[in-house]
LUMVEXGU-130357 format. One record per atom (N, C-alpha, C): x, y, z; residue in one letter. Coordinates in steps of 0.1 Angstrom, whole numbers, plus 5000, padded with zeros to 4 digits. Atoms other than C-alpha are relative to their C-alpha. Layout:
BEGIN
XYZA;...
# end
This chain:
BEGIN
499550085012X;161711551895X;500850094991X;499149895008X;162811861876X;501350015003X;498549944996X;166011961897X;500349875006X;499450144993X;166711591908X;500249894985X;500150035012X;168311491877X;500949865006X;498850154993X;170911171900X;498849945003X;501150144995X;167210991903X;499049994989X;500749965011X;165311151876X;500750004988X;499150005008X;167111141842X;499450044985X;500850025012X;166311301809X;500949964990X;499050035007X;169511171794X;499749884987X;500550115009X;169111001759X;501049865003X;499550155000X;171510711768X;498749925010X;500750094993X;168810671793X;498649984999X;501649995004X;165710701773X;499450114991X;500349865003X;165811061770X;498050014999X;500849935000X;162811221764X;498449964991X;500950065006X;160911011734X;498549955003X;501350084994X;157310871734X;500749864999X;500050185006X;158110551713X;501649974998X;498550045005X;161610431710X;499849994986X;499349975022X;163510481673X;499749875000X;500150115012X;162610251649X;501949905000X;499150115000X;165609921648X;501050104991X;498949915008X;168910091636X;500150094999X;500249854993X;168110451644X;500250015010X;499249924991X;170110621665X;499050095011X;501349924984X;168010811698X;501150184994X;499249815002X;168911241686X;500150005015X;498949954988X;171411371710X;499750124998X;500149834997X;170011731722X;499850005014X;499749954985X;169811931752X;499149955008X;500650054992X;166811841763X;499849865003X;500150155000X;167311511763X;501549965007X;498749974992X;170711581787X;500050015007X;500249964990X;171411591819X;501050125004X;498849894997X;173311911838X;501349905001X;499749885004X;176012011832X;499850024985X;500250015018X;175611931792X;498550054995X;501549915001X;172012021793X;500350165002X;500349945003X;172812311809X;500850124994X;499249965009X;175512491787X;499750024988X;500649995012X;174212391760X;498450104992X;501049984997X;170812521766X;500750164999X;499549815004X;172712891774X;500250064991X;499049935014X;174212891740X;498750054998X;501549945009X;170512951725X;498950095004X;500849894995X;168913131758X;499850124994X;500249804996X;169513511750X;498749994989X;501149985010X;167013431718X;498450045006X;501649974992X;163813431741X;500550075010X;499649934982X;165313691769X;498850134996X;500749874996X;162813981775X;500250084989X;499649915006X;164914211754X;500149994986X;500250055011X;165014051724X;499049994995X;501849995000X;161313971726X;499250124990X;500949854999X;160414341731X;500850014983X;499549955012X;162714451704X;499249924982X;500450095012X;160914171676X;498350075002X;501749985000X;157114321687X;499650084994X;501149915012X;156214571662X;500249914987X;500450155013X;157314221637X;499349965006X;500750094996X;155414021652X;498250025000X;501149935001X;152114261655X;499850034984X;500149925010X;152814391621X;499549804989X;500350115008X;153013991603X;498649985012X;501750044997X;149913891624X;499150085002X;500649925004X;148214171616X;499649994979X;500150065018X;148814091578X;499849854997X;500650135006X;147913731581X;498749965004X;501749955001X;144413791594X;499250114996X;501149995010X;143414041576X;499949974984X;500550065012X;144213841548X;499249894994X;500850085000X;141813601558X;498849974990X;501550015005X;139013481539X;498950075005X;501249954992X;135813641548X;498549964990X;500850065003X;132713481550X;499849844995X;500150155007X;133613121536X;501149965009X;499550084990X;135112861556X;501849984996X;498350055004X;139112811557X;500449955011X;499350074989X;141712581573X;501250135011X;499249874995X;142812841601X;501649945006X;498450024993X;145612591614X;501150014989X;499250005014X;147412591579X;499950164996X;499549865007X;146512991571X;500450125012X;499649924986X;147013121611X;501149925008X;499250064986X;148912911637X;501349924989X;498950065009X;151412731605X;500550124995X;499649915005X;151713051589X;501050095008X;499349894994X;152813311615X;501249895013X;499050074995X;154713011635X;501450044989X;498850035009X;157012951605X;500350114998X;498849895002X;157713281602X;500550115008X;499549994981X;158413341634X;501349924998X;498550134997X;161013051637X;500850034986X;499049905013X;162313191601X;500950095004X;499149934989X;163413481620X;501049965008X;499450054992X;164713331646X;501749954998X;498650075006X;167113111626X;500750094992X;499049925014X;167613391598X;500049894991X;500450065015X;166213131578X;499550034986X;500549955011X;165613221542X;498350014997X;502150014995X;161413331545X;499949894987X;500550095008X;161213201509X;500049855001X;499550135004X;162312821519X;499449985015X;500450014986X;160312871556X;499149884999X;500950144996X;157912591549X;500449895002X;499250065001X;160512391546X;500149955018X;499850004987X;160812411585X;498649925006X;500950064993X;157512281594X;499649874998X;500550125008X;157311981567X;501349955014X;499050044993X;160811921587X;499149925016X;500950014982X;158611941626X;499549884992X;500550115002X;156711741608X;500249855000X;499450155007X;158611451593X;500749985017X;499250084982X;160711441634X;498649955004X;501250054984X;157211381652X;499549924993X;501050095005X;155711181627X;500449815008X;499850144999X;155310821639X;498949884995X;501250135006X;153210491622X;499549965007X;500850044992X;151910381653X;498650105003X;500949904998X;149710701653X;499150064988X;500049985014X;149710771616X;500549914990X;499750135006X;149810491593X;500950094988X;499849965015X;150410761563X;501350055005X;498549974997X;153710841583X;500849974991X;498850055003X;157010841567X;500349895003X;498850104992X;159710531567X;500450025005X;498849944996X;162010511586X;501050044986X;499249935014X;164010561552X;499650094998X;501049865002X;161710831543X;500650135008X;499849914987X;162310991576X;501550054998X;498449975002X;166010961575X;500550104988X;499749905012X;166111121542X;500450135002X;499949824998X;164611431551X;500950085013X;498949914994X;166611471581X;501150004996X;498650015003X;169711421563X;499650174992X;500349845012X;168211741537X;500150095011X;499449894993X;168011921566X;500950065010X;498349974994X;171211901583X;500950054987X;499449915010X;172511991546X;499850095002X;500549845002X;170412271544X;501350105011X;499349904986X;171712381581X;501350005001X;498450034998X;175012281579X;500850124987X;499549865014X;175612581544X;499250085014X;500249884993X;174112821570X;501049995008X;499150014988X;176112691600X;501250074990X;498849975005X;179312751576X;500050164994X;500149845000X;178113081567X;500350095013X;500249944990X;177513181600X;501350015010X;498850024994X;180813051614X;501350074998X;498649895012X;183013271588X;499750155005X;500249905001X;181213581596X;499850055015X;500149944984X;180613821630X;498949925005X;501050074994X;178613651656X;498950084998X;501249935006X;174913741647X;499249965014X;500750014987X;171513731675X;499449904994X;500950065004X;170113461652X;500449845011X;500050104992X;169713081670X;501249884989X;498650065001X;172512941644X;500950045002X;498949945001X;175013211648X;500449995014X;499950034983X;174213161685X;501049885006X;499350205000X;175412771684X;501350014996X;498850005007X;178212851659X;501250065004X;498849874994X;180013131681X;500049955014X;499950024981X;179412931717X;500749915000X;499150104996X;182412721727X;499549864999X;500650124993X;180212491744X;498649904988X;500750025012X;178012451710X;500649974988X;499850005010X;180012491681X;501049874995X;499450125004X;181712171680X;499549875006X;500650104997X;179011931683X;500149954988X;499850085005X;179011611669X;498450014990X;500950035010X;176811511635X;498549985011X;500650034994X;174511381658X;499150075013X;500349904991X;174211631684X;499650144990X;500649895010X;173611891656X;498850004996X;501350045006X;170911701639X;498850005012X;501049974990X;169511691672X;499450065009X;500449874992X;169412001684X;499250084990X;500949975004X;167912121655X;499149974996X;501450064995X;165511891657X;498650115014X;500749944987X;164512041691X;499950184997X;500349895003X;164812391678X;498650034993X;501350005016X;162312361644X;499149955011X;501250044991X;159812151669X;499850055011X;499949914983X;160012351700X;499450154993X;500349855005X;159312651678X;498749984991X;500749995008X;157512531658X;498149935004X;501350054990X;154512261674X;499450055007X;499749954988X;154612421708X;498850154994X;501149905003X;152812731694X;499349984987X;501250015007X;150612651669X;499249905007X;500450104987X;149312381691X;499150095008X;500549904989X;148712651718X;499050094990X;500749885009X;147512911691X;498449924995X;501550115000X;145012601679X;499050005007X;501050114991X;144112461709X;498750145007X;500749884994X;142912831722X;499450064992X;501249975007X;140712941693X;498949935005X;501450115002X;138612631698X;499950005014X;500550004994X;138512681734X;499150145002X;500449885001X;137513011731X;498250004991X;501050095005X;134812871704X;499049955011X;501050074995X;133612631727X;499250065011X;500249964988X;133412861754X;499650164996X;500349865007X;131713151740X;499950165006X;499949904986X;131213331775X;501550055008X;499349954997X;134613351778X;500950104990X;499749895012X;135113501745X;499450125001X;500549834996X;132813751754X;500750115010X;499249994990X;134713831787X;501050084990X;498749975009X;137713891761X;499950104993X;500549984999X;136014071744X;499550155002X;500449854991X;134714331765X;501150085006X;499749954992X;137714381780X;501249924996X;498550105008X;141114291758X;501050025009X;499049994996X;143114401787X;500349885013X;499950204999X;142614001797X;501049894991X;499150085008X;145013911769X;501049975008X;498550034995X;147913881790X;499849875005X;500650094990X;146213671816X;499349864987X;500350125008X;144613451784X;501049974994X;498950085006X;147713351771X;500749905011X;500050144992X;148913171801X;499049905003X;501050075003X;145713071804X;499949874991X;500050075011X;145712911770X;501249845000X;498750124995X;149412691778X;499449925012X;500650084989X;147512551808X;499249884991X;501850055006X;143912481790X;500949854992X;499650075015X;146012341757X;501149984999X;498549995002X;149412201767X;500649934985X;500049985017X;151512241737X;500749884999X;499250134997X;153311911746X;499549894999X;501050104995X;152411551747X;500949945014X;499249974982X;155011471780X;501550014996X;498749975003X;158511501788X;500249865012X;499650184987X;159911111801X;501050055007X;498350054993X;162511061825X;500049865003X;499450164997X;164310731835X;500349995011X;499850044988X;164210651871X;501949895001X;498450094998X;168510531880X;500049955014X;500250064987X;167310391911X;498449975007X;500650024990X;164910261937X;499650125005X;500149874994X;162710561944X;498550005009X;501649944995X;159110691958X;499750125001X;500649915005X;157310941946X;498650055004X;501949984994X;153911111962X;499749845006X;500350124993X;153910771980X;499449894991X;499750085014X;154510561951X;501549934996X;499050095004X;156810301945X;500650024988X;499050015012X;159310361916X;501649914998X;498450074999X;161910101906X;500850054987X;499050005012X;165010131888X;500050004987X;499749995016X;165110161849X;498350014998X;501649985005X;161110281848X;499850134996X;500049895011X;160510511820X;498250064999X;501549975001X;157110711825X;499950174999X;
# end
């Protein structure tokens, strides 16, 4: 289903990628992942080199040094919300980086994740759709004074200067913008706190494997993929069947979105 994208489709004309279809009069965001090759995968290039190996390495004595300083500035001994002062915390400013987002205005990025995933069928206390709209219009302003910054000056390693200097990126439409950095802020941003969550509390539940850990931290590698398995940071990824197919010996017809 992955590399058979002429039967499989994550194209938003054809559903793309959503749980719930947009709300009446909202538009479906136009991003990569919600594309099929060759537009997926071009687009997708422009923002690779950010997560390549080399880049990585080069960010790991930040990365050690801020989550190093946001646990031990933990409370001790009295109870705290760890998803709001560990896995929100060092996410956002993580994906701060990234973008070369201003740290002071980094929360700004998560209310954002927020306000794209929120939906009323799940959360009554959700945004409107008006509501909703709002804030993504504030943050296509926001992004759109960086993008213009970023476009005047030398190509930079950050994930807008990336977009703004790649042929194949820098003249996307209102729509393709908003929805790519949609998929940036929530991809960066969910995706690991999620994971970082979901594997405290199994670790918690599972005390004998915390011990293991533990005794013998040179398991961390191995528990982090671990952890993406245990605690996927996803809820799915749809495609849209464009034909008459079968699957694992399974009937699939035409226009079936699962």
């Amino acid at each position: 289903m992955d590399t058979n994208h002429g039967i499989y489709s994550s194209d938003w004309t054809n559903g793309g990628i959503a749980i719930t279809e947009p709300p009446p009069g909202e538009a479906k965001l136009q991003m990569f992942i919600a594309m099929d090759p060759p537009r997926h995968d071009v687009q997708r290039k422009a923002v690779q080199p950010i997560v390549a190996p080399g880049n990585l390495a080069n960010m790991q004595n930040l990365i050690r040094e801020r989550t190093c300083k946001v646990l031990d500035g933990l409370p001790r001994g009295e109870t705290f919300n760890w998803v709001e002062h560990v896995s929100i915390e060092l996410t956002t400013l993580m994906l701060a980086t990234l973008f070369d987002f201003p740290i002071e205005d980094r929360h700004l990025l998560t209310h954002w994740s927020d306000v794209a995933t929120a939906n009323k069928d799940v959360d009554p206390n959700a945004p409107t759709r008006e509501e909703r709209l709002a804030e993504l219009q504030k943050m296509a302003a926001y992004f759109t004074r960086l993008w213009n910054e970023r476009v005047n000056s030398s190509p930079g390693s950050d994930l807008i200067s990336m977009m703004a200097h790649n042929p194949e990126t820098r003249n996307m439409s209102p729509q393709e913008f908003m929805g790519n950095l949609v998929l940036l802020i929530v991809g960066g941003n969910d995706t690991t706190r999620n994971s970082m969550t979901g594997g405290l509390l199994a670790l918690h539940n599972n005390p004998a494997e915390w011990d293991k850990l533990r005794n013998n931290p040179a398991l961390v590698d191995n528990m982090v993929s671990e952890i993406i398995r245990w605690q996927t940071p996803l809820a799915h990824m749809r495609r849209t069947a464009l034909q008459d197919t079968e699957l694992g010996g399974k009937q699939i017809k035409k226009a079936t979105r699962w």
